[in-house]
RODO-2510 file (C-alpha; in nm, 4 decimals, decimal comma):
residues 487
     n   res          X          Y          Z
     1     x    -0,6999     2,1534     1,5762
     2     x    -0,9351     1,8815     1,6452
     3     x    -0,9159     1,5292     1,5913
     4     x    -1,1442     1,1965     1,4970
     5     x    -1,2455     0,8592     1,3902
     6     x    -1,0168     0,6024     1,2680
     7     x    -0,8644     0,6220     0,9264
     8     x    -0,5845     0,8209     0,7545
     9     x    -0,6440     1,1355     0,5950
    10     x    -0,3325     1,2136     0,3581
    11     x    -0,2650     1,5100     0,0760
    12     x    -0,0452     1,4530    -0,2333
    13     x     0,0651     1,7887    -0,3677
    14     x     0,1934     2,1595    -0,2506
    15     x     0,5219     2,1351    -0,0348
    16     x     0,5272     2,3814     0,2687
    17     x     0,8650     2,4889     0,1313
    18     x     0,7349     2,6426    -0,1471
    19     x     0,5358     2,9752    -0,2024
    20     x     0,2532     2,7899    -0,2489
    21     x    -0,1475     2,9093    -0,2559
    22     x    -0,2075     2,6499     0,0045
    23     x     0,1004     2,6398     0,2804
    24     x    -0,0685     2,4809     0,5703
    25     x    -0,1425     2,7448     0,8425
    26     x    -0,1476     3,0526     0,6804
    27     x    -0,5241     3,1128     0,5899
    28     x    -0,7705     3,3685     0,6062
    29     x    -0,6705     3,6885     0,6937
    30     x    -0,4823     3,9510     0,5347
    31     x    -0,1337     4,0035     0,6738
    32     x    -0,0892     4,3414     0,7979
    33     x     0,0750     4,6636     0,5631
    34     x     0,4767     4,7080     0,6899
    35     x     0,4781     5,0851     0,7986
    36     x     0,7863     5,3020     0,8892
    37     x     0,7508     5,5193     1,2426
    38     x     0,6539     5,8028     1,2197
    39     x     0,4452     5,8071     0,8849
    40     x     0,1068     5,7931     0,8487
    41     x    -0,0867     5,5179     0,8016
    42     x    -0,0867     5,4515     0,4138
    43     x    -0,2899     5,0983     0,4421
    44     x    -0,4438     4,8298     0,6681
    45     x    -0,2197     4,8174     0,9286
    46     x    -0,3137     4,6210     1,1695
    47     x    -0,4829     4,2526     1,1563
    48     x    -0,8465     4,3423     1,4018
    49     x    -0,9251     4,5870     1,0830
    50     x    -0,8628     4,2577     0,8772
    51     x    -1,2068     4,0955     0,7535
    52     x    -1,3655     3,8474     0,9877
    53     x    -1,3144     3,4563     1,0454
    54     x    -1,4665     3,2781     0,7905
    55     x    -1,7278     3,0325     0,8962
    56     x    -1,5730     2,6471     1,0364
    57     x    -1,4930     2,3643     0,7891
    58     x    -1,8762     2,1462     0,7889
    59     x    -1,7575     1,9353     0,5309
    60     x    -1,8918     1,9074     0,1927
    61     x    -2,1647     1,6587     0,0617
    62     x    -2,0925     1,5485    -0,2668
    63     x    -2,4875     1,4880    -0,3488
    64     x    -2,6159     1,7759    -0,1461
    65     x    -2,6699     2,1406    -0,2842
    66     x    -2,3317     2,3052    -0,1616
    67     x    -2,5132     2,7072    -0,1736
    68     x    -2,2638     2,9851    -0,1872
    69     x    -2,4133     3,0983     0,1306
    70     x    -2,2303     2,7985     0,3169
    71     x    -1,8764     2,8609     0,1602
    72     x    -1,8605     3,2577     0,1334
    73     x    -1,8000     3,5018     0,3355
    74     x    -1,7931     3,9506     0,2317
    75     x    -1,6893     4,1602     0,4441
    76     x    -1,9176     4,4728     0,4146
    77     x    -1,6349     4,7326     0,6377
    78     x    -1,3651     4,7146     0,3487
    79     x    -1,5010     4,4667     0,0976
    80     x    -1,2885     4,1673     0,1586
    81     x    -1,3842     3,8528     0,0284
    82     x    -1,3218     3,4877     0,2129
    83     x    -1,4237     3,1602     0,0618
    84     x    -1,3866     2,8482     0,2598
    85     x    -1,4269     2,5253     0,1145
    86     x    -1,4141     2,2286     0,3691
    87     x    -1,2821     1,9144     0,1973
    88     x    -1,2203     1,6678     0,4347
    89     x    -1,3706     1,6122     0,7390
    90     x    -1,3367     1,2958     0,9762
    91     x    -1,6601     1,2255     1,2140
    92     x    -1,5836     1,3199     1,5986
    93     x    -1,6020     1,0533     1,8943
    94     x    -1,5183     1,0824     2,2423
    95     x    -1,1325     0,9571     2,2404
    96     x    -1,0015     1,2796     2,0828
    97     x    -1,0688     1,6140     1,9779
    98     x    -1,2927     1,5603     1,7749
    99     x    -1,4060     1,7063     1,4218
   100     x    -1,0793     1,6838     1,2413
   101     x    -1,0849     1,8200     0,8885
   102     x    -0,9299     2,0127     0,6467
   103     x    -1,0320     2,3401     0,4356
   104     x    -0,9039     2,5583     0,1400
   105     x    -0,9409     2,9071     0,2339
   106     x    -0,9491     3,1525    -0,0318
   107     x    -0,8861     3,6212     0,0900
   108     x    -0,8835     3,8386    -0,1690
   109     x    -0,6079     4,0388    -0,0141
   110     x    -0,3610     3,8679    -0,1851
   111     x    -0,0816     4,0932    -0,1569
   112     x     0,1439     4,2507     0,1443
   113     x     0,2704     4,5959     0,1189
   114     x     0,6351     4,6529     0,2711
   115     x     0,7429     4,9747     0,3019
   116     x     1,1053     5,0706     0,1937
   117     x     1,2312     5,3625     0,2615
   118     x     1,3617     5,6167    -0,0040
   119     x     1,4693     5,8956     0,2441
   120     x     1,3587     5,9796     0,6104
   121     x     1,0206     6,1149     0,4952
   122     x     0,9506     5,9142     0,1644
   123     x     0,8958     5,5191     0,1557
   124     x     0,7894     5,3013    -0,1395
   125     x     0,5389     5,0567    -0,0588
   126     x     0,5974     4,7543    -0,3316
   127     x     0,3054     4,4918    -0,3624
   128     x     0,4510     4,1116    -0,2926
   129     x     0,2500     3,7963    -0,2814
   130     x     0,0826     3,7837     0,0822
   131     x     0,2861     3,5261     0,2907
   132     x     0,0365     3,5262     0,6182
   133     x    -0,2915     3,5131     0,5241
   134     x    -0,3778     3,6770     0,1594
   135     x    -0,4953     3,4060    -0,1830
   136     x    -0,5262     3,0568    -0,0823
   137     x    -0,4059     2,8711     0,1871
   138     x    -0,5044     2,5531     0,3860
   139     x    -0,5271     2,5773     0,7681
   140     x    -0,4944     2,3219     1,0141
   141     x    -0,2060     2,4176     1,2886
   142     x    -0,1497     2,7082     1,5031
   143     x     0,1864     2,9409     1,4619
   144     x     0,4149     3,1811     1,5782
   145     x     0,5823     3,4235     1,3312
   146     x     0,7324     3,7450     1,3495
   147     x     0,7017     4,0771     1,1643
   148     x     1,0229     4,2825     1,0703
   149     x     0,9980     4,6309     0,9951
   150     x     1,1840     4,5936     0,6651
   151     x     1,2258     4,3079     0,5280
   152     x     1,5830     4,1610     0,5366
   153     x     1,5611     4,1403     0,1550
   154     x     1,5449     4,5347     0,1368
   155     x     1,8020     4,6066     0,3679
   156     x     2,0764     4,8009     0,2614
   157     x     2,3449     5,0121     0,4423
   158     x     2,1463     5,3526     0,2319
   159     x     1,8202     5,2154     0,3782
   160     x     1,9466     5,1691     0,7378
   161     x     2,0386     5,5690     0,7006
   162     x     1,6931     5,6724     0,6674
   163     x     1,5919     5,4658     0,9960
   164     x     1,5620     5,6647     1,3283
   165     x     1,7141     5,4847     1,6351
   166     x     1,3947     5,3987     1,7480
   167     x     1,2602     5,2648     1,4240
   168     x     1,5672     4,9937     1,4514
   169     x     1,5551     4,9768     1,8360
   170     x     1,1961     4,8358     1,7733
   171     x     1,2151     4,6380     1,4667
   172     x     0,9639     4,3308     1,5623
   173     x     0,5432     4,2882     1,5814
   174     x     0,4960     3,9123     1,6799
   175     x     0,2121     3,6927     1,5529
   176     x     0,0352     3,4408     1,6887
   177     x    -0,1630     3,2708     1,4160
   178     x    -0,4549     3,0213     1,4354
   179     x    -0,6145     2,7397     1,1995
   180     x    -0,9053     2,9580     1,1268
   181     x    -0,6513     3,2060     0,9773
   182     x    -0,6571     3,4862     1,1917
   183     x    -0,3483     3,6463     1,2856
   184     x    -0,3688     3,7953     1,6229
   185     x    -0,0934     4,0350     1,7689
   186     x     0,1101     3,9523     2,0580
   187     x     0,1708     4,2288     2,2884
   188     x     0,4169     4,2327     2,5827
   189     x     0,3254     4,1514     2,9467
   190     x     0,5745     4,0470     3,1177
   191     x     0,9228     3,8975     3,0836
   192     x     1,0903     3,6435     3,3532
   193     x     1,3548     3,8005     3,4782
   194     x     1,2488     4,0899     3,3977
   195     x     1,6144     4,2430     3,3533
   196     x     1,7125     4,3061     2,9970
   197     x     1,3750     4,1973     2,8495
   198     x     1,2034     4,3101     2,5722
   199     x     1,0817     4,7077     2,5739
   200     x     0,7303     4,8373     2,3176
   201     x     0,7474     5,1187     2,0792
   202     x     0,6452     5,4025     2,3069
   203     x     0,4864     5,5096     1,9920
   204     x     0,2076     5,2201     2,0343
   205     x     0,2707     5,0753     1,7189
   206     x     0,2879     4,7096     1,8426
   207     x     0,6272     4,7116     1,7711
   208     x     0,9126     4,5639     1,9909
   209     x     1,2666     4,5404     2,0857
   210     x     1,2641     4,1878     2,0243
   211     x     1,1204     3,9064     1,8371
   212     x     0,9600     3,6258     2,0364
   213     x     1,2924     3,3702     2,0537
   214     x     1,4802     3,7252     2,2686
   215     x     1,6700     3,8203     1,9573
   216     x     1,6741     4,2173     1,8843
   217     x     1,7539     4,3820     1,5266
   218     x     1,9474     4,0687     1,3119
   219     x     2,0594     4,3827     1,0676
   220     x     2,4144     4,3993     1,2528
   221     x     2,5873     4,3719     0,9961
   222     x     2,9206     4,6158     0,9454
   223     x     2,8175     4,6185     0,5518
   224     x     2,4832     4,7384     0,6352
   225     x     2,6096     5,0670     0,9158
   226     x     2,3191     4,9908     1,1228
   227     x     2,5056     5,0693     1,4396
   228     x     2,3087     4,7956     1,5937
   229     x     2,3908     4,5025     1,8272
   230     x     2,2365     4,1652     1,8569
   231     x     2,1957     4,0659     2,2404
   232     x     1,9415     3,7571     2,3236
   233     x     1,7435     3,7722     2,6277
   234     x     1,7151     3,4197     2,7837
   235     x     1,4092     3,3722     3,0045
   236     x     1,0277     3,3628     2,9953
   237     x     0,8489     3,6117     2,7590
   238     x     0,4978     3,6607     2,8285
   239     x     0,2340     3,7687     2,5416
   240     x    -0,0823     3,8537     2,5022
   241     x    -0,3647     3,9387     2,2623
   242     x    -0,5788     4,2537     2,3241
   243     x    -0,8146     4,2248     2,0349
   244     x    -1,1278     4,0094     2,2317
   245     x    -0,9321     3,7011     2,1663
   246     x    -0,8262     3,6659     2,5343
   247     x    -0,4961     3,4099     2,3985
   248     x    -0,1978     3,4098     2,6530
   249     x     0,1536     3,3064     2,4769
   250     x     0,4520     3,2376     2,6773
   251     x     0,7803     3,1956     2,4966
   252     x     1,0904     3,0335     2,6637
   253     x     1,3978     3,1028     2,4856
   254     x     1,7069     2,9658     2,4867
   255     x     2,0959     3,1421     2,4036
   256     x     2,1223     3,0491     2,0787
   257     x     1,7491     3,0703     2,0045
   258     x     1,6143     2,6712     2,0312
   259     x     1,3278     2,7545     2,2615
   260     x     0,9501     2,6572     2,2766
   261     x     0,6381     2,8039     2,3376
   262     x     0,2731     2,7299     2,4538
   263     x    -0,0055     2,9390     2,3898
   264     x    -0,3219     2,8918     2,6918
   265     x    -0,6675     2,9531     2,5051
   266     x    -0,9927     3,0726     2,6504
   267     x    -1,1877     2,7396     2,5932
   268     x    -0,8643     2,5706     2,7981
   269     x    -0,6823     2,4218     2,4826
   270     x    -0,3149     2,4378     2,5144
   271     x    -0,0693     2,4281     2,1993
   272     x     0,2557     2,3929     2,2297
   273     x     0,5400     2,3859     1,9773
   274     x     0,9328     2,4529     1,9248
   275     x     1,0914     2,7851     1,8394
   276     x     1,2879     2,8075     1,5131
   277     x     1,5331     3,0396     1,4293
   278     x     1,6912     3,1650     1,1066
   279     x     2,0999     3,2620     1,0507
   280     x     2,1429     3,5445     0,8009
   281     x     2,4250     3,7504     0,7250
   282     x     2,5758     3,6332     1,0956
   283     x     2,2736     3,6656     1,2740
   284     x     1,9928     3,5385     1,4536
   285     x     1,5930     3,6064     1,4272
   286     x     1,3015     3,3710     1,4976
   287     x     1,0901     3,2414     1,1593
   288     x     0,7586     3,0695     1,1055
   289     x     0,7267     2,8462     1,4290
   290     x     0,4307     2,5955     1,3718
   291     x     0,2465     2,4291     1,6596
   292     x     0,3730     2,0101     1,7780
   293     x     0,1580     1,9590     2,0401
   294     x    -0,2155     2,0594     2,0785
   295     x    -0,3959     1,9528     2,3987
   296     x    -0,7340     1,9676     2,5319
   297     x    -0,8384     2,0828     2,8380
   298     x    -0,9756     1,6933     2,8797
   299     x    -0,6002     1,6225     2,8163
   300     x    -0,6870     1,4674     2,4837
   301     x    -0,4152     1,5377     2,2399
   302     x    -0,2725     1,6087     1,8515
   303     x     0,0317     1,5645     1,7454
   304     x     0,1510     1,7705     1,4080
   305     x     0,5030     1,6727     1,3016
   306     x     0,7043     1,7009     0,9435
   307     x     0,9863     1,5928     0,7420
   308     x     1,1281     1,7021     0,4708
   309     x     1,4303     1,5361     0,2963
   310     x     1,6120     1,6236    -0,0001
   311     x     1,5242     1,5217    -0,2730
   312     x     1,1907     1,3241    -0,1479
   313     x     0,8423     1,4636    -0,0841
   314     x     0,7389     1,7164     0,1942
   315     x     0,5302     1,5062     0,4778
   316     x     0,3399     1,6294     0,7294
   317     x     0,1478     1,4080     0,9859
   318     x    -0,1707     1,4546     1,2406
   319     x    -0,1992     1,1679     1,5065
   320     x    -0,3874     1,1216     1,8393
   321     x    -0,3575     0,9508     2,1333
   322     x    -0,5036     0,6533     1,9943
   323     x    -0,2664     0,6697     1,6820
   324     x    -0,5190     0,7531     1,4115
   325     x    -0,3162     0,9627     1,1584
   326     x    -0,4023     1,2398     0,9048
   327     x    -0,0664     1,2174     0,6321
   328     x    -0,0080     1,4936     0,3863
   329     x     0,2843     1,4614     0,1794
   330     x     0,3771     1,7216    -0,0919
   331     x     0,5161     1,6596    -0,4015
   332     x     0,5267     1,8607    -0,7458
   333     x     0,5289     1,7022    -1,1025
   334     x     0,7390     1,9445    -1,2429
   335     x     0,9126     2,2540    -1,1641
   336     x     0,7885     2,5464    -0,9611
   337     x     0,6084     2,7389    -1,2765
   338     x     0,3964     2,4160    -1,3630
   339     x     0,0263     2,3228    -1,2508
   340     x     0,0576     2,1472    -0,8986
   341     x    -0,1867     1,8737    -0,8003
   342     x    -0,2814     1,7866    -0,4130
   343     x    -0,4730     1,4439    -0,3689
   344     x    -0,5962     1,4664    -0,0380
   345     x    -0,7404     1,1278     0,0533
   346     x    -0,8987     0,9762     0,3913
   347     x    -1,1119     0,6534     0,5179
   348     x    -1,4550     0,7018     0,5630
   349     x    -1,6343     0,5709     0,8867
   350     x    -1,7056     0,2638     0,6890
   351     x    -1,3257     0,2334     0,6342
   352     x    -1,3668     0,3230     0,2676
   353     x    -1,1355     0,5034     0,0920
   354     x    -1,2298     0,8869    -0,0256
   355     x    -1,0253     1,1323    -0,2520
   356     x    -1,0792     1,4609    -0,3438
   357     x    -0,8048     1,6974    -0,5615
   358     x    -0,7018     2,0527    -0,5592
   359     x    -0,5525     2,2307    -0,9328
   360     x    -0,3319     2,4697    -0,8508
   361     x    -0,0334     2,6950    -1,0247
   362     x     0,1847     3,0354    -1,0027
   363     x     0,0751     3,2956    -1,2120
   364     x     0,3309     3,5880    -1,2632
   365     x     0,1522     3,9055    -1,1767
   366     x     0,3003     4,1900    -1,4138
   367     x     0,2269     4,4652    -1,6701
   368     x     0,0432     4,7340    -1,3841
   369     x     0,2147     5,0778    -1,3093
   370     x     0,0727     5,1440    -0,9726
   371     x     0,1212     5,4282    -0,7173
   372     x     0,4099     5,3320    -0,4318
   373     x     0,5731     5,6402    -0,3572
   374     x     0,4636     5,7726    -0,0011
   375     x     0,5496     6,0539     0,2490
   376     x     0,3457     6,1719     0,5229
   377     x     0,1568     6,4057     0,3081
   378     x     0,0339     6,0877     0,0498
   379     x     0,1254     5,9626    -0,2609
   380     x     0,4587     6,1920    -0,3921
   381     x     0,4025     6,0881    -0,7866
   382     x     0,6401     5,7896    -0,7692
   383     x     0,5357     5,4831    -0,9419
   384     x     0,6149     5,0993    -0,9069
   385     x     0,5319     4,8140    -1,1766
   386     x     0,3966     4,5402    -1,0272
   387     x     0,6190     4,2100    -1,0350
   388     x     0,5302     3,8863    -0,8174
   389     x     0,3538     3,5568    -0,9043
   390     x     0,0408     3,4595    -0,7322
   391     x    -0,0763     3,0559    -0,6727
   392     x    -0,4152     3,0361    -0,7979
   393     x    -0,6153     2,7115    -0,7612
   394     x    -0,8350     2,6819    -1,0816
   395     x    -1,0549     2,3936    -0,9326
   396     x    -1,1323     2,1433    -0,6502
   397     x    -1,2896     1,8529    -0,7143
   398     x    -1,4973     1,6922    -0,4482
   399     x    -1,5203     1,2944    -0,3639
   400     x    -1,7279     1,1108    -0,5754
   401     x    -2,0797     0,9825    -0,3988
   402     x    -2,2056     0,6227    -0,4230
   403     x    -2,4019     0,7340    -0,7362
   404     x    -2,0760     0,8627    -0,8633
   405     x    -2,1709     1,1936    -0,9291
   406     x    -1,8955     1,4756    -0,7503
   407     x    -1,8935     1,8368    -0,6893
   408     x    -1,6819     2,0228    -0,8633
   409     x    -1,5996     2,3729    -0,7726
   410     x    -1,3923     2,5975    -1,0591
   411     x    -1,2119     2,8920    -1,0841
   412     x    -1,1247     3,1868    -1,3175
   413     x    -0,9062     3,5195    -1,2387
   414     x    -0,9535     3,7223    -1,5494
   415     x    -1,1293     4,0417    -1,4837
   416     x    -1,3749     4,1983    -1,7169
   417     x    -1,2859     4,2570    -2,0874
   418     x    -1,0546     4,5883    -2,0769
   419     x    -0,9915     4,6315    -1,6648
   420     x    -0,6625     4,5880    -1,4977
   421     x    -0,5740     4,1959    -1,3686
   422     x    -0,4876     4,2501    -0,9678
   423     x    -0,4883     3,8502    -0,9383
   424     x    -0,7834     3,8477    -0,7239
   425     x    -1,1097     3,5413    -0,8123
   426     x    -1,3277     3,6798    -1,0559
   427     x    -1,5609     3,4062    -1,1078
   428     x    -1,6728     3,0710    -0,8707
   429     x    -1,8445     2,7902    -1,0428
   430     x    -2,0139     2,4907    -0,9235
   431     x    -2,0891     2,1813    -1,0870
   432     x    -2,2150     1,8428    -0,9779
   433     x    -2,0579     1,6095    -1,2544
   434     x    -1,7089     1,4342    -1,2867
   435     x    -1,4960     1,6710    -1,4394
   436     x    -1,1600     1,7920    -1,2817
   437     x    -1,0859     2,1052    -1,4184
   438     x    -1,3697     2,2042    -1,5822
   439     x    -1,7444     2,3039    -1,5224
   440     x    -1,9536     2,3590    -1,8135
   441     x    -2,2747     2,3016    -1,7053
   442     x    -2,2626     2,4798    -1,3490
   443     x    -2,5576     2,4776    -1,1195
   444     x    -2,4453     2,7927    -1,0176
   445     x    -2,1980     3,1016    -1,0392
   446     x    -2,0930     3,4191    -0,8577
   447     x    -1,8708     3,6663    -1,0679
   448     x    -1,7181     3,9267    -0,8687
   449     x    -1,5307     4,2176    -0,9868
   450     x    -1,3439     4,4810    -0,7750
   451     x    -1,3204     4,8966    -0,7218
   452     x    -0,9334     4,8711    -0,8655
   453     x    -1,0100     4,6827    -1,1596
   454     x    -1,0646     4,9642    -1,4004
   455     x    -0,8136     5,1941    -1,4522
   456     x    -0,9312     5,4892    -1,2454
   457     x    -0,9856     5,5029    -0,9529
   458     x    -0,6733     5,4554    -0,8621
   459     x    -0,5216     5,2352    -0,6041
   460     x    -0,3631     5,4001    -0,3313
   461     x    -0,0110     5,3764    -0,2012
   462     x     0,0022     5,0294    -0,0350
   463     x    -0,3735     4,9375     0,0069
   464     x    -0,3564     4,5691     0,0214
   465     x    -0,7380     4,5079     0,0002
   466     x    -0,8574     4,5587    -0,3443
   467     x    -1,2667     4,6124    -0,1979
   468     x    -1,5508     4,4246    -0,3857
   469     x    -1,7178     4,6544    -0,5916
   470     x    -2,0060     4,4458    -0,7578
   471     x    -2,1065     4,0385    -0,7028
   472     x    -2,3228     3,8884    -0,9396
   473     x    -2,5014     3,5381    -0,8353
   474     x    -2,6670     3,3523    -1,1044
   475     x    -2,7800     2,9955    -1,0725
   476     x    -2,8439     2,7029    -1,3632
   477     x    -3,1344     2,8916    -1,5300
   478     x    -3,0301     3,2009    -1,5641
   479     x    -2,6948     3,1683    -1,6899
   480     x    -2,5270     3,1846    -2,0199
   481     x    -2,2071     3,0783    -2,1105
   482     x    -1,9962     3,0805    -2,3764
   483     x    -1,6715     2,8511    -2,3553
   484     x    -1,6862     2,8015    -2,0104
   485     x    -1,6664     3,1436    -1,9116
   486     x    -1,9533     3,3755    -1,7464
   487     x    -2,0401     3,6322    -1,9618
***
């Protein structure tokens, strides 16, 4: 994260605490496929075969041309498509870090695939809303998060059964996630002592005996006849990231899980932040720890800290050294279902105000029949309907110039006339005209439309990338339009 000039940056809209299409810190990447030991990979597993980092936030110019070529980003390996849209951005100086801004970053793999198991050779692997990575997210903060190899909301005492020992001796891949969006895996170095630390999957999956706040399989439950036992290793755990990244994490913990952590990063940034921990069903496990403290290696500093009481509006806020602030502060105008607004606002250099707004809402993802059933010879005939709600932002609209005129960018998720609707962006527009959630007269449009869209071919078991099959640019004269809508 990098900081800048003077002024207060602040967004009005999507609480963190909700499932929403822009939770701060979760951004471009595609989180990876959950896969049971022992089976065969069914999906992307593993985030270095996850599309690249999209290009830095620039910022936008209201009055300047705003190509495609600046915001997009295709992945030609597995036809992933990122679209990064920097919104605000704060001029550098020499007092802090310099550059501070924020972006909406759009992947179209918008969905993780868990696997839960039916038996010791068959798993289902259900499509749910991506929650690291996939659909839209804004990114500012760096983050540690953990991985469980089935989620505690499919545990049962008949899926513990169909778990080897080792499958819930090493129940945890660790994540350590960065602004861009990528979400790089930590893999054990060291611990300090070493006695009783945390052993790898001997299998190689990345997996370990224990998340990164010590704690080992939560699922010890007597309900559940997991036959395992929670023991927390107290000390120093020492990570690393072995895909070019070169990002050293070291994780204190503490009995009873309050620990922190500080991550060292090849340019000599250091981020720091606490370690949080989640209680369920009697036991511990470490959740979504975001970043407090990020530090320069000119010892300039950010701070990133939040509150969230009940019954009042989510704030987080960004300050430096010199006490310049960025404020977001979430709030909804309805209930979870209805459109959500974010005003993001900030002070130019000449200390004038600028706004620009993000449209969002959840969109319930349903009426697909899609293959889930898996064994280690492929797809077994079983099929899953597809059930989860997506957050879709249908426009952003841009500050206004001195002219007046503003950039507005809009949205559309309908595929073609008679194809299946994954949830994915069909169709980008881009106007230069007032106009929040519309663009009628666009100066120019890219439709894309993806190989799972029609009906056959099929999607594979757990294939969380639905590939671009086709992308069709068109620009102010060459399109026509009817209502709105590319034809």
């Amino acid at each position: 994260m990098e900081f800048a000039v003077d002024g207060v940056l602040s967004a009005v809209g999507l609480p963190q605490a909700r499932p929403s299409p822009v939770q701060f810190a979760r951004a471009a990447l595609a989180f990876p496929a959950f896969l049971l030991l022992g089976m065969t990979a069914l999906a992307q597993t593993d985030v270095s075969s996850n599309p690249p980092v999209p290009s830095p936030a620039t910022g936008i110019s209201s009055a300047g041309a705003n190509g495609l070529s600046g915001i997009e980003s295709v992945n030609t390996a597995n036809g992933n498509v990122t679209l990064t849209f920097p919104i605000a951005h704060l001029p550098a100086d020499n007092v802090s870090l310099g550059g501070a801004g924020v972006s909406l970053v759009y992947n179209s793999a918008v969905y993780d695939a868990p696997a839960i198991p039916q038996s010791t050779s068959q798993a289902d692997l259900e499509y749910t809303a991506s929650s690291h990575g996939g659909g839209w997210n804004y990114g500012y903060e760096y983050k540690l998060w953990e991985q469980q190899r089935i989620p505690l909301v499919n545990m049962t005492s008949t899926v513990c059964g169909f778990l080897s020992s080792a499958e819930k001796t090493y129940w945890y891949k660790n994540f350590f996630q960065t602004p861009d969006g990528t979400n790089h895996i930590l893999y054990r170095v060291f611990a300090i002592p070493a006695a009783n630390g945390p052993t790898d999957d001997p299998t190689g999956t990345g997996f370990l005996s224990m998340d990164f706040a010590g704690f080992g399989n939560p699922n010890t439950s007597s309900g559940l006849n997991c036959n395992v036992t929670e023991l927390q290793y107290t000390g120093v755990l020492v990570f690393a990231t072995v895909d070019g990244s070169d990002i050293r994490v070291e994780a204190t913990t503490h009995p009873g899980g309050q620990g922190t952590w500080i991550a060292y990063l090849p340019n000599g940034t250091q981020v720091s932040g606490p370690i949080l921990t989640s209680l369920d069903n009697g036991s511990y496990h470490a959740t979504d720890s975001p970043s407090g403290t990020i530090t320069d290696r000119n010892s300039n500093q950010v701070y990133i800290y939040g509150n969230c009481p009940t019954g009042g509006a989510c704030q987080e806020t960004i300050s430096d050294v010199p006490g310049r602030m960025i404020n977001l502060s979430f709030v909804s105008s309805g209930s979870m279902a209805n459109s959500w607004t974010d005003t993001i606002s900030w002070k130019a250099p000449n200390n004038v105000g600028v706004n620009a707004s993000v449209n969002s809402s959840l969109t319930a993802m349903t009426g697909i029949s899609y293959q889930c059933g898996s064994t280690t010879s492929g797809f077994n005939g079983v099929y899953c309907p597809l059930n989860t709600s997506l957050w879709h932002v249908t426009s952003i609209q841009m500050p206004a110039d001195s002219s007046g005129d503003q950039t507005t960018f809009a949205m559309n998720y309908t595929p073609a006339s008679g194809n299946q609707n994954w949830g994915e962006l069909h169709t980008l527009q881009k106007c230069a005209v007032a106009g929040f959630t519309t663009c009628s007269s666009p100066q120019w449009a890219v439709n894309y439309n993806y190989t799972f869209d029609p009906a056959t071919p099929i999607r594979p078991p757990g294939v969380t990338i639905n590939p671009i099959a086709s992308r069709i640019l068109l620009s102010r004269f060459s399109l026509k339009w009817r209502a709105g809508v590319f034809r």
